[in-house]
C-alpha positions as CSV (number, residue, x, y, z in Angstrom):
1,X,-70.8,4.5,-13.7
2,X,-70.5,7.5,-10.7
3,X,-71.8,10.8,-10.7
4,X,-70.8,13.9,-9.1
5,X,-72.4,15.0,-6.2
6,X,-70.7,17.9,-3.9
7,X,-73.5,17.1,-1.4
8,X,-76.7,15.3,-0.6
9,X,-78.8,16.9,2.1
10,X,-81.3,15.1,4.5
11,X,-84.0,17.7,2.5
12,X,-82.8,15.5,-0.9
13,X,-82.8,12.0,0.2
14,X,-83.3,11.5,3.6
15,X,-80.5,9.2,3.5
16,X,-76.8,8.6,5.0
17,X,-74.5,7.2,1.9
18,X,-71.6,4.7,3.5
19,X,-68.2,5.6,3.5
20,X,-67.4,3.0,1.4
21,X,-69.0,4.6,-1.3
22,X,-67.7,7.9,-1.2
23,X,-64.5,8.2,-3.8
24,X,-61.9,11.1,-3.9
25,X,-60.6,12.2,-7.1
26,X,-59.0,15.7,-7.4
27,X,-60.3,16.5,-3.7
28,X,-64.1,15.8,-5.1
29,X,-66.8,13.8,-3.7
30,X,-68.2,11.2,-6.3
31,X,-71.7,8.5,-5.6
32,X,-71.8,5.7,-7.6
33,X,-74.7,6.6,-10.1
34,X,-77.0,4.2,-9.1
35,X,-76.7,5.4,-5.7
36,X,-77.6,9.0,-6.9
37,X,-80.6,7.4,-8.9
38,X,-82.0,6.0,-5.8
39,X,-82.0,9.6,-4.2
40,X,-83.4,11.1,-7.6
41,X,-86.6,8.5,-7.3
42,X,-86.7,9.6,-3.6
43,X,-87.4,13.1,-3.9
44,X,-90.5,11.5,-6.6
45,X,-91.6,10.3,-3.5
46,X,-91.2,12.9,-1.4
47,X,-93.9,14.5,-3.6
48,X,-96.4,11.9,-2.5
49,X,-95.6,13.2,1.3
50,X,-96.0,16.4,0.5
51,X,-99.6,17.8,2.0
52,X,-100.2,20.6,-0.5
53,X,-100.3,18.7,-3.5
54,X,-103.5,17.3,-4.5
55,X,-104.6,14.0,-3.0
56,X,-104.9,11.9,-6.5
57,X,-101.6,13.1,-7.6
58,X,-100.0,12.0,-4.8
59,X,-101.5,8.5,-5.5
60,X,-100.2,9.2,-8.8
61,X,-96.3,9.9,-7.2
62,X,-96.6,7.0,-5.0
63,X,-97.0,5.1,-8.7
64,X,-94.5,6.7,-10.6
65,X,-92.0,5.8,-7.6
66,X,-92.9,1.9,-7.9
67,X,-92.5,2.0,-11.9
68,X,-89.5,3.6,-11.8
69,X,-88.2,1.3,-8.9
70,X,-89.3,-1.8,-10.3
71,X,-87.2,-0.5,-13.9
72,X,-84.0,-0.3,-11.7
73,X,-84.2,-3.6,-10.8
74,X,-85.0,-5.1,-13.9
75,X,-81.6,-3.6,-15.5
76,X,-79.7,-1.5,-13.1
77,X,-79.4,-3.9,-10.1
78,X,-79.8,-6.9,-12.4
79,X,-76.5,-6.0,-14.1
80,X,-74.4,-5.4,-10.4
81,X,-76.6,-8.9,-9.3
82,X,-74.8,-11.4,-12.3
83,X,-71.1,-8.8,-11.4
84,X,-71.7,-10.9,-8.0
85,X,-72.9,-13.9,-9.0
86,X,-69.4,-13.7,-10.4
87,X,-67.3,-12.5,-7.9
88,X,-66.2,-9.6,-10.6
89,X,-64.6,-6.6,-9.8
90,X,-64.1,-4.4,-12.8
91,X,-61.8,-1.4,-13.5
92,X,-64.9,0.3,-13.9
93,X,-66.5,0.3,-10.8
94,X,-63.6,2.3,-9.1
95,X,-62.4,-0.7,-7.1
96,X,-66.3,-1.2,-5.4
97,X,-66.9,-4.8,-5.1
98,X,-70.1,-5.4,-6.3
99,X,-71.7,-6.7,-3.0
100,X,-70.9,-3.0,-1.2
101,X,-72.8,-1.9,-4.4
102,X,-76.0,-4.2,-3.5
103,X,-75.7,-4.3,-0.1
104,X,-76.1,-0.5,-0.1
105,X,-78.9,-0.6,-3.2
106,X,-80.7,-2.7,-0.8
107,X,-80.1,-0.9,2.8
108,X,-81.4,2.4,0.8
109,X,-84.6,0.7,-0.8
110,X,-85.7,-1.0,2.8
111,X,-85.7,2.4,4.1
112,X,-87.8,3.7,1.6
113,X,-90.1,1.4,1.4
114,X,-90.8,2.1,5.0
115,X,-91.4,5.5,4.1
116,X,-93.7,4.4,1.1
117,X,-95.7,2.0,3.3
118,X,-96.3,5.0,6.3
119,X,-97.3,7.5,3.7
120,X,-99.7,5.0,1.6
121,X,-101.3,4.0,5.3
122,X,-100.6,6.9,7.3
123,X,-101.3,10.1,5.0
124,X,-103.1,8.6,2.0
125,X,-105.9,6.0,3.4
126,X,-106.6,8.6,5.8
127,X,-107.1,11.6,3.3
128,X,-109.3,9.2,1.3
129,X,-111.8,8.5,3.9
130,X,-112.6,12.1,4.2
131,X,-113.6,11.8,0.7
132,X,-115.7,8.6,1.6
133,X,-113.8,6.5,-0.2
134,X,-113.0,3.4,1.9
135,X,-110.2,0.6,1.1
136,X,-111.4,-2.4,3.2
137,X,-109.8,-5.5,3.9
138,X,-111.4,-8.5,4.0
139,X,-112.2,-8.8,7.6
140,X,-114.4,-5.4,7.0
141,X,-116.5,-6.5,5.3
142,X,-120.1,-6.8,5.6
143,X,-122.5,-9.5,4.4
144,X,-123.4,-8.1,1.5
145,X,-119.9,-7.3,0.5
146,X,-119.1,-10.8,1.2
147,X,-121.5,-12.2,-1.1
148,X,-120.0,-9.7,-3.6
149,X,-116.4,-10.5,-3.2
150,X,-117.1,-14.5,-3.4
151,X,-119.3,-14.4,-6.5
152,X,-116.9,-12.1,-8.2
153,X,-113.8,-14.7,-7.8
154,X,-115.9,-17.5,-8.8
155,X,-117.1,-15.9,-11.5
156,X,-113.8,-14.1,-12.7
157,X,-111.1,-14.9,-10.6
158,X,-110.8,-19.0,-10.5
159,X,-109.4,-20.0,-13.3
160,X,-106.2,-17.8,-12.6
161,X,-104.9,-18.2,-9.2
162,X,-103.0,-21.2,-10.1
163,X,-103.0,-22.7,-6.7
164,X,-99.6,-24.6,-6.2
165,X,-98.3,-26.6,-3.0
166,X,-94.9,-26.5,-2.5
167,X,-93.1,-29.6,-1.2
168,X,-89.0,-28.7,-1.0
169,X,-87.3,-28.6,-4.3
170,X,-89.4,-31.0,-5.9
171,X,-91.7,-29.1,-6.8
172,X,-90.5,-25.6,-7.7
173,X,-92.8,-23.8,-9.8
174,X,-91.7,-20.8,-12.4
175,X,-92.7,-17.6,-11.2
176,X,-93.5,-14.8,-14.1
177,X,-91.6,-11.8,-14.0
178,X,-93.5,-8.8,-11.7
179,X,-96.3,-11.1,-11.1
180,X,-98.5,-11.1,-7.8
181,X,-98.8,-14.3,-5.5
182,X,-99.5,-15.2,-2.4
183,X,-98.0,-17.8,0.2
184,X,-100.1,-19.7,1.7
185,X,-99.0,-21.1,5.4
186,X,-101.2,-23.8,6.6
187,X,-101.3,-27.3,8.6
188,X,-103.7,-30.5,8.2
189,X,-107.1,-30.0,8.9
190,X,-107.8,-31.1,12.6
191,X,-103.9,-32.0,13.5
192,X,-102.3,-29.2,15.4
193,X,-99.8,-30.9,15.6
194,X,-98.9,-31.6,12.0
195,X,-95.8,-29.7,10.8
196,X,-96.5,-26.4,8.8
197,X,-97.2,-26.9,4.8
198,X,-96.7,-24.2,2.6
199,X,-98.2,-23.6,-0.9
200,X,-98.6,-20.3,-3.6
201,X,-101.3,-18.8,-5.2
202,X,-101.3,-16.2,-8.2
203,X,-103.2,-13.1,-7.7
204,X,-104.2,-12.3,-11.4
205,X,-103.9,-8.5,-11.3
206,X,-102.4,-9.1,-15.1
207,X,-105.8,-9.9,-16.1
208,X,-108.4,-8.0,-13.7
209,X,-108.3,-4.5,-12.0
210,X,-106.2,-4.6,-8.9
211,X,-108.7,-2.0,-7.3
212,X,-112.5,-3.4,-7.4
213,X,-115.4,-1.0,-6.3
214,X,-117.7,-2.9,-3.6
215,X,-121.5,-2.8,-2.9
216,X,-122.2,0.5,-0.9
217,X,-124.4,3.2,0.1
218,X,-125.2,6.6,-0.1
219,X,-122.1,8.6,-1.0
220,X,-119.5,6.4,0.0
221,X,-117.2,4.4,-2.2
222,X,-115.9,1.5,-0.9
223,X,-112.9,-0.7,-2.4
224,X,-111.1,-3.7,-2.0
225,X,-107.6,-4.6,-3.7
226,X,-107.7,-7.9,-5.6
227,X,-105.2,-9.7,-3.3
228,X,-107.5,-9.5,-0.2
229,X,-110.0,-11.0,-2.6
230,X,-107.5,-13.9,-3.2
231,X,-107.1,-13.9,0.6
232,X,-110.7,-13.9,1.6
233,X,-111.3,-17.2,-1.0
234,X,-108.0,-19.0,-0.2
235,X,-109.7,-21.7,1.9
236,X,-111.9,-23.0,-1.4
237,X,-108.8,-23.6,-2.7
238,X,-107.4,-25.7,0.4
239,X,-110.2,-27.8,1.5
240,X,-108.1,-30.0,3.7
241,X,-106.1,-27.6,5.2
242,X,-106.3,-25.3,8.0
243,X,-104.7,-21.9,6.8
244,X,-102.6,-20.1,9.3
245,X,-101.6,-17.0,7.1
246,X,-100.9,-15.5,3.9
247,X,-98.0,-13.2,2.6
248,X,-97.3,-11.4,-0.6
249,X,-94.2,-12.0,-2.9
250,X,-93.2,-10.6,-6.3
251,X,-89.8,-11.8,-7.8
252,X,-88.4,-9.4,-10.5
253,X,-86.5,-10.9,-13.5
254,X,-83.4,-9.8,-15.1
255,X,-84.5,-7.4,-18.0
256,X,-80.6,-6.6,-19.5
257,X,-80.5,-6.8,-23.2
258,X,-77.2,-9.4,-23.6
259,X,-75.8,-8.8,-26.9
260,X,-72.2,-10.5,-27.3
261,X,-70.9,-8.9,-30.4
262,X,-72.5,-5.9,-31.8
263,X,-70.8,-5.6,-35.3
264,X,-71.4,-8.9,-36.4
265,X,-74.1,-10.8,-38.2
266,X,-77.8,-9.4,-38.2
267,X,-77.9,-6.6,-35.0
268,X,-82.2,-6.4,-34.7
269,X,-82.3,-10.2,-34.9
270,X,-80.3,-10.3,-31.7
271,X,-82.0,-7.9,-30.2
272,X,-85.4,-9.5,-30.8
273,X,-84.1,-12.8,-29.5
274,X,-82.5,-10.8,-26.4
275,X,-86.0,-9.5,-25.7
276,X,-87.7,-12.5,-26.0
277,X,-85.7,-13.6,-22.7
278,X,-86.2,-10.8,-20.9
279,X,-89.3,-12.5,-18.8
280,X,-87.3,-15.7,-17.6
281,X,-84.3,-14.1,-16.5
282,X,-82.9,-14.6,-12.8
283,X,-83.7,-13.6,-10.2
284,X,-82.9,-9.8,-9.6
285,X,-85.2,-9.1,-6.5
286,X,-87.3,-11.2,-4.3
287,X,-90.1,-8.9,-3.0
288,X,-91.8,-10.3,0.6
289,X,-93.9,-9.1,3.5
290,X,-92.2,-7.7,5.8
291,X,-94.5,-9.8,8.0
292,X,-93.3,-12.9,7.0
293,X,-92.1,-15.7,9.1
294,X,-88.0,-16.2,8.7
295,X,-88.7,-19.8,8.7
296,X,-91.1,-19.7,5.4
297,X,-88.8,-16.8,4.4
298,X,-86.0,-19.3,4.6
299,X,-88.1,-22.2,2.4
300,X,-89.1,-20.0,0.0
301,X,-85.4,-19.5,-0.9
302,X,-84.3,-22.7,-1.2
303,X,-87.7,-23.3,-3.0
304,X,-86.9,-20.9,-5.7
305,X,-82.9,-20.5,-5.6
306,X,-82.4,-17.0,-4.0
307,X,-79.5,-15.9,-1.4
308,X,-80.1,-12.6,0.6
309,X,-78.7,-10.2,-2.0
310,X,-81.8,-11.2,-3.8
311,X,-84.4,-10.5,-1.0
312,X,-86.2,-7.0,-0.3
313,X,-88.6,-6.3,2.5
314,X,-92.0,-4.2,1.2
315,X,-95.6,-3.7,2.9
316,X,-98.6,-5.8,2.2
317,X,-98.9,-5.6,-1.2
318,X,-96.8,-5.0,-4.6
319,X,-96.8,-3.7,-7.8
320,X,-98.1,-0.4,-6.5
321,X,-97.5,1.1,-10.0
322,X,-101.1,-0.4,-9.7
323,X,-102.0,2.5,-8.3
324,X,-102.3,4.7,-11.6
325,X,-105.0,2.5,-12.0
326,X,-106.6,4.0,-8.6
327,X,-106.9,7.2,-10.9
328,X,-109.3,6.2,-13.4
329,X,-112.6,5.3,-11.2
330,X,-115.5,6.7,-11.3
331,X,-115.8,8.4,-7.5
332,X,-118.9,10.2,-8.2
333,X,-122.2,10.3,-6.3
């Protein structure tokens, strides 16, 4: 459960371990190993900073970081998630209460994704223009573009967003495992003074690229990601509501294989029904804008269950593993 480090420099992680999570044994430092896992995928990112290399393997890095993140929450933190959901504090841990373990797991992550988000929109989208390629949003766009991005989610896009108002806890819908939606914050049409509705909306990047090439001309490439797609058409799907803003979530599911008792009756048939349930696990993380409202924050976790050791701040979008997909389009002139 720990491993040994003697040190971990600023150069390494570019992060300051608590106290609490430092252990002496024979007059040697130890991390917890999950800890030291979270420094490992660091310096993965760190490669993604790092000028020299070439600009579409840093895109790369910056997807091999979210893949291997997105695995550590699906095992690693799901298993320290159900020690607290518990209250359990085993021999094994040292003595660390899980919630130092999370609370730490989380206070690391928020800081790297802050890093991830300033190198993706400080480093990277700048880089890329000098190679004329363009990611717009949808407020960049031009006419033409426009007509391009409506007919393409009419004609490819509508029957997936599954468009869902949310009303309390009576209607909480079951979100898939490392899927894409958006939450919708809106209000009557005409009343500005209703009170603020909320609703979701799935952004299908498990059936279309997340990265779509737009009309352009001469030797420039312009882009859009799917989700600003979803974002631009959101108001089809609202008619009677004014919409106020949209924000991205992702929730991560528990992804442990559970097996009871390993020696007795048929092993691969447990394992086949333990993977089977691997999708509609709990909750393990709870990925939001960080430009979210606290007070649709705050519905959206009595909506779907979640207490603050489930929630983690990231950028404007998720599932940026997406972004080995980036790699394989055709930029040429």
């Amino acid at each position: 459960m720990i491993s040994q480090a003697k040190t971990i420099t600023a150069a390494t992680s570019n992060l300051k371990i608590s106290e609490e999570l430092l252990i002496a044994e024979e007059n040697l430092p130890y991390i917890h190993r999950d800890i030291s896992w979270l420094s490992f995928n660091y310096r993965v990112l760190q490669e993604a900073m790092d000028s020299s290399v070439p600009l579409f393997e840093r895109i790369k890095f910056l997807a091999i970081y979210s893949s291997n993140l997105d695995e550590f929450f699906r095992v690693r933190m799901a298993n320290h998630r159900n020690l607290l959901r518990v209250n359990k504090k085993t021999k094994r841990e040292l003595g660390l209460s899980p919630k130092v373990i999370v609370r730490e797991i989380q206070k690391i992550v928020n800081k790297q994704q802050e890093d991830f988000n300033r190198i993706f929109e400080k480093q990277i989208i700048p880089e890329l223009t000098k190679h004329n390629i363009y990611i717009l949003r949808r407020l960049d766009l031009n006419e033409e573009q426009k007509e391009f991005v409506e007919s393409y989610f009419q004609d490819h896009m509508l029957p997936f967003v599954q468009p869902v108002l949310l009303v309390g806890k009576k209607i909480r819908p079951f979100l898939n495992n490392a899927a894409l939606y958006l939450t919708v914050n809106m209000r009557t049409k005409g009343e500005s003074n209703a009170p603020n509705e909320y609703a979701i909306v799935k952004i299908p990047s498990d059936h279309l690229p997340r990265f779509i090439k737009l009309p352009s001309s001469g030797s420039r490439h312009d882009l859009i990601i799917l989700d600003d797609i979803v974002r631009h058409s959101i108001s089809w799907m609202f008619p009677g509501y004014d919409i106020l803003d949209t924000y991205s979530i992702k929730l991560t599911r528990d992804a442990e294989l559970y097996i009871d008792d390993e020696f007795s009756g048929d092993l691969v048939q447990k394992i086949k029904e333990s993977l089977s349930k691997r999708h509609v696990g709990p909750a393990s993380r709870f990925v939001y804008d960080r430009e979210i409202p606290n007070e649709l924050k705050n519905f959206l976790m009595g909506v779907f269950d979640l207490d603050q050791y489930d929630l983690l701040r990231e950028g404007r979008y998720h599932n940026n593993f997406d972004f080995s997909n980036f790699l394989i389009l055709d930029f040429r002139t």
